[in-house]
N, C-alpha and C positions, 0 to 999 in steps of 0.2 A: 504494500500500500504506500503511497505516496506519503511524504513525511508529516506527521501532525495529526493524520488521519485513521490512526490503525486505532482500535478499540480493545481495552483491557477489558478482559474474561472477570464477571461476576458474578455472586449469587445472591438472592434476597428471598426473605421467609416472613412471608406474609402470616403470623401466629392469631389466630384467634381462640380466644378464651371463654366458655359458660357463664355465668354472672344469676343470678337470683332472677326468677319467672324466663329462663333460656334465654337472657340478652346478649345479645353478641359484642365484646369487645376485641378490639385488636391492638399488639403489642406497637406502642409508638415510641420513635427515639428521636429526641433531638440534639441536633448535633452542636459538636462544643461550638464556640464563637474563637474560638482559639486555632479551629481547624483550617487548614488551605483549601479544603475542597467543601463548598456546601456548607459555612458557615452559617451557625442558628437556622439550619432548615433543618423543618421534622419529614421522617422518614421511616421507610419500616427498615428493622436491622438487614445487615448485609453487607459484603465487600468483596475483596479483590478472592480472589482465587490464590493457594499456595501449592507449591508441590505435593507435597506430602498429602493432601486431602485426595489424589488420586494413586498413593502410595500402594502397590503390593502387598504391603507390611499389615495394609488392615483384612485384606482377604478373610488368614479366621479366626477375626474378629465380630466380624457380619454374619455370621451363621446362626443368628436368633431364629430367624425366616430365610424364606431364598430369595434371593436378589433378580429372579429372573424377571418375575415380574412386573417390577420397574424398567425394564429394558423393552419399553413398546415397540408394538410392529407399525403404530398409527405413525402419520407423517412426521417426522423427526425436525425440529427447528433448526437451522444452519448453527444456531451456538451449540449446541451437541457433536453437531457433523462434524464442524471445524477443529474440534479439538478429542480426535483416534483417539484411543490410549496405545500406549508405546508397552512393548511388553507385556508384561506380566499385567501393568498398572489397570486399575480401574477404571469402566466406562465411565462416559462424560456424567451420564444420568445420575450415577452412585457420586463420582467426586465432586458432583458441584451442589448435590445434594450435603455432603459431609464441609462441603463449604459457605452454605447457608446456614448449619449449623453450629458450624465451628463461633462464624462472625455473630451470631445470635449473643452465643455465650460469655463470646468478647465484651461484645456493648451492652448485653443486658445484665450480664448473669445468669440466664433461663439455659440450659444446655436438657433436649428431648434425650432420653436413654432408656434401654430393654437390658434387662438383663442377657449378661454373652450365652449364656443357658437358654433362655428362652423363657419367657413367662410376661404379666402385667406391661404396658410401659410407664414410664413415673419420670419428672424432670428430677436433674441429679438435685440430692440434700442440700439446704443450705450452706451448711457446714464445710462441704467438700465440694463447692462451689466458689464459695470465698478463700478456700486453698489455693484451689487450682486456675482460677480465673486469669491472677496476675503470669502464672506459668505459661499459659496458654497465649498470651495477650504477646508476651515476647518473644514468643517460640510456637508457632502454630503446630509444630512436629509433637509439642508435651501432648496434646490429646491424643493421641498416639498410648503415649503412657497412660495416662489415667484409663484409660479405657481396659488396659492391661492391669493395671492395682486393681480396679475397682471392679474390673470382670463386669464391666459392662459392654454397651455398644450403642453410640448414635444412634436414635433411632431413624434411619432411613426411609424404612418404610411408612415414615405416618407422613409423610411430604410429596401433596400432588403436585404436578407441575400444573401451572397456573396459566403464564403467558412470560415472553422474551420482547426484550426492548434494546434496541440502541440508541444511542446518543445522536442525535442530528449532528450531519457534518458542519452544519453552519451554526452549533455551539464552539468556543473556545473552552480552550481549557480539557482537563479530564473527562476523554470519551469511553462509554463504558458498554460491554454486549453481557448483558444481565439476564441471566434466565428466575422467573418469580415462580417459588413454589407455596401453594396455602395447607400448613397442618392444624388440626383443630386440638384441644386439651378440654376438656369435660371441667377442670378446676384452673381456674389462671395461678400460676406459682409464682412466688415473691420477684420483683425484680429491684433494681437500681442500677441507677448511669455511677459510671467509673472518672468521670470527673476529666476525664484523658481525652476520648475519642466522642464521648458523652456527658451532654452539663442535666440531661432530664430523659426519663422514663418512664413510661404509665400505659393503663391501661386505658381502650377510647373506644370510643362507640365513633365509626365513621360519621356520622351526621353531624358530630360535636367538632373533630378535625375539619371537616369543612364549612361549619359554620365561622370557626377561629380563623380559617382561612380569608373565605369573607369579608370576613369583620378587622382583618388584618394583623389579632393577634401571633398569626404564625406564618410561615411560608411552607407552601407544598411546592414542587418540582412536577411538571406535567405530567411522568407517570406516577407519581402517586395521589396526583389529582384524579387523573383517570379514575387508578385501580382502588379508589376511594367512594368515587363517584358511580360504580357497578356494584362494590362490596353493602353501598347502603342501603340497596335493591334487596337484602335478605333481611329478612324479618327478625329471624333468630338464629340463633348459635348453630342449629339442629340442623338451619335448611341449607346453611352456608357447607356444613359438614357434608352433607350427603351430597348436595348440587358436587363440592370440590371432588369428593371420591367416583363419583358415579360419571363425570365428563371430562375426566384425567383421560383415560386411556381410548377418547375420540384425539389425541393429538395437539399442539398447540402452533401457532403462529407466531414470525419473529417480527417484529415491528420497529419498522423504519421512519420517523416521525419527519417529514418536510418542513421546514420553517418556511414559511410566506408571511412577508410584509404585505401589508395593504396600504393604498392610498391615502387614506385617514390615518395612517399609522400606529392601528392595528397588527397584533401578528396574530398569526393562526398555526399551530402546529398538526399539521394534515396526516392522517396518515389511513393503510391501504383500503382501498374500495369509498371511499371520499371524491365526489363530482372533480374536485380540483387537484386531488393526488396527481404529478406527473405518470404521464404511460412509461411504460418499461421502456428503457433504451432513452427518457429525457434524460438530459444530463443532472437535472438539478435533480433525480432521485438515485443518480449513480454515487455509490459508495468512494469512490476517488475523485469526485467532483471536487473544486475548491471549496471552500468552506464560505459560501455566501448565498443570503435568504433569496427563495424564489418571489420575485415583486410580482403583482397582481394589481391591474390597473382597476381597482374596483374598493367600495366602501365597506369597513364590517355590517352595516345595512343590507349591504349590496349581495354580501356573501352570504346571508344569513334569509335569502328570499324564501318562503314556506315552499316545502313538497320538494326541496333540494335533497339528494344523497349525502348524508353528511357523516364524517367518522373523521372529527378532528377536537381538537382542543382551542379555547380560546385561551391568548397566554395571560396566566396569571388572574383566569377568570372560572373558567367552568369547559368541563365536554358533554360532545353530545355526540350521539348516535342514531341515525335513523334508518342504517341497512343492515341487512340480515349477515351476522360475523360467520366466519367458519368456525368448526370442531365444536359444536354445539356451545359457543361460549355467550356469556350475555353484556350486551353494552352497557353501559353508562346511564345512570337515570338523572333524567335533567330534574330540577326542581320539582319542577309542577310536577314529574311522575313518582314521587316518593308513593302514592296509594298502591304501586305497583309491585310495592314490596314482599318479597317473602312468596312471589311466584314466578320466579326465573325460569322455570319449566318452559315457558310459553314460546322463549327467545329459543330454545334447540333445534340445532339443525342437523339432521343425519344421526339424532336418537332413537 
């Protein structure tokens, strides 16, 4: 890839938690104000990818369950494909999964784990949490170890894949191809931010995130606007759980988000099956393209005419969706369709 433009391999874990009458909450971090990347914006946990997360070394370690069945035959998103395993090592599925878990643990403290035997799964004890956290934090290789003292095992298998995003080339800065998976936990287990890579952590009912949004107490980043603005669509805990497990193994999509300025000076971030998405072969949706927005001789009025195909983001405002997504996934609920909640069923395509 052309220099500037190649995109660092990550993982994100979309955790949602049970709460009193099945409320759904999900695991929120906000980031230090200290940090280079993505200061004071909240996000769900997740980072870079490290070697060792696709290490040989855990092979049998993972034998709670078999691993096959995370290895779907549905349509595979380019951030899997691009990154074989070499060796022995693990597929892409298993190590980016042991790497959305690893970073969870980092920033939150929550680390999912099964017994290496087999049995219940349970986030690790407090106790051995607060040991091994700082270990972990400067050595991604110590979960490795712990997993070996403590005869456990990541839990892998409780992590759908969800959806995969890149970075638009006409962002600067750190561009990232992030695969999102969503595990659910029946009980939310204690967390807190480390002060380090993290100034805050809690648990959120998405409707509350993007109300703060809104209202400008906080900042979200377009996909976790997005995957915020779909996640509010479930009702409860229960339906987010089963929708996740049950439309996992229809396959996911890698999303390529277009930046377009508009005339008014509006931006819109577009992305596929959207009226205005560049066709295949524009340059302004080719991955080695310079890094500059597609202009659009038109008002956010203009772009927002009723009965349009729409699958994009207004920046730093809200998304909206009005075409039928693949792998039976569901869009984004605009305001007014919060009654729509808690029956995602309706958006499946090829269930």
């Amino acid at each position: 890839m052309m220099a500037g433009t190649a995109w660092r391999r990550a993982a994100t874990l979309v955790l949602s938690g049970r709460g009193a009458g099945d409320e759904l909450a999900l695991l929120m971090v906000r980031r230090s104000g200290k940090s280079r990347h993505l200061p004071d914006v909240e996000v769900f946990p997740g980072g870079i990818l490290d070697d060792s997360d696709f290490s040989a070394a855990w092979r049998p370690l993972l034998t709670a369950l078999p691993l096959e069945p995370l290895l779907l035959s549905a349509p595979r998103p380019a951030t899997f494909v691009e990154r074989p395993p070499v060796g022995d090592e693990l597929p892409a599925e298993i190590g980016f999964r042991l790497a959305a878990l690893r970073e969870t643990f980092e920033e939150t403290g929550v680390l999912l784990t099964r017994p290496a035997a087999g049995g219940r799964p349970a986030p690790l004890p407090v106790a051995e949490a607060e040991r091994w956290r700082p270990r972990v934090q400067r050595r991604p290789a110590e979960l490795l170890r712990l997993a070996r003292e403590l005869a456990v095992a990541p839990d892998v298998w409780s992590l759908h894949e969800w959806s995969a995003w890149l970075t638009p080339v006409a962002v600067p800065g750190h561009r990232h191809d992030a695969a999102f998976f969503v595990a659910s936990v029946p009980e939310r287990p204690p967390c807190c931010e480390d002060q380090t890579e993290t100034q805050h952590v809690e648990w959120r009912r998405p409707a509350a995130v993007l109300a703060d949004h809104a209202a400008g107490a906080t900042t979200l980043m377009p996909p976790q606007l997005y995957e915020l603005s779909r996640l509010q669509r479930f009702g409860s805990w229960s339906a987010l759980e089963r929708f996740s497990r049950r439309r996992a193994p229809l396959g996911i999509q890698r999303m390529l988000p277009v930046v377009a300025l508009l005339s008014d000076g509006h931006r819109l971030g577009l992305l596929p099956g959207d009226e205005l998405y560049p066709a295949e072969g524009d340059p302004a949706a080719d991955p080695l393209a310079e890094p500059a927005p597609l202009r659009l001789p038109m008002t956010l009025a203009q772009a927002e005419t009723p009965g349009g195909r729409w699958h994009r983001t207004v920046m730093g405002r809200s998304s909206h969706c009005t075409v039928r997504l693949p792998y039976g996934h569901v869009g984004p609920a605009y305001p007014a369709d919060r009654d729509s909640a808690g029956t995602p069923e309706k958006y499946w395509v090829g269930s």
